[in-house]
C-alpha positions, 0 to 999 in steps of 0.5 A: 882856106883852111887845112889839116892833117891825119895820120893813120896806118894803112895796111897795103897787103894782106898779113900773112902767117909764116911761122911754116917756114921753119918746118923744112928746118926742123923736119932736118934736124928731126932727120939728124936727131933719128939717126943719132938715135939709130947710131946710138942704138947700132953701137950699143947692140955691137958692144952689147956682148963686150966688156972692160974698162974702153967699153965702159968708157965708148958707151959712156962718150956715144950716150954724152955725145947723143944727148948734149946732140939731142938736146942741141937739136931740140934748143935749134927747133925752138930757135927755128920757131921763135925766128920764124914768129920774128920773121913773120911779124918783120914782114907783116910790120913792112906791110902796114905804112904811116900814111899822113893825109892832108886836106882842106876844110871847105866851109859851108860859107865859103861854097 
């Protein structure tokens, strides 16, 4: 008797979209992101009305600060996403499988 064999891919659970997972995290770094917003404001309204050179100098390092923060905030977001996309495509790969099927070949003469 004669045999074979077939490989195919199976997929044993249905794949799912799991890029949300990274919303709680971004909805955090939205959070940091709106008070380093708020504490840049609240230090240049109280030094508004002051002047001289550490003045000068305090507004200038608060701005620095807040931008190379919100720049951070908004790289970690898309880090987040791409994570969440890699993840998403990990754990739908291990729901597919390599299934290797063996079978006999029954011919008419032999039944």
């Amino acid at each position: 008797m004669e045999t074979g064999e077939e490989s195919l891919f199976y997929q044993f659970e249905k794949l799912e979209d799991l890029t949300d997972k990274a919303e709680l995290f971004e909805a955090e770094l939205n959070k940091l992101q709106a008070f380093t917003e708020s504490l840049n404001r609240l230090v240049k309204n109280n030094l508004e009305d002051s002047e001289g050179e550490l003045i000068t100098s305090i507004i200038e390092e608060v701005d620095t600060t807040s931008n190379k923060n919100l720049q951070l905030f908004e790289e970690s977001k898309l880090d987040m996403q791409r994570f969440a996309i890699n993840y998403t495509e990990i754990i739908n790969d291990m729901k597919m499988q390599k299934v290797i099927l063996y079978y006999e070949i029954i011919t008419l003469d032999e039944m």
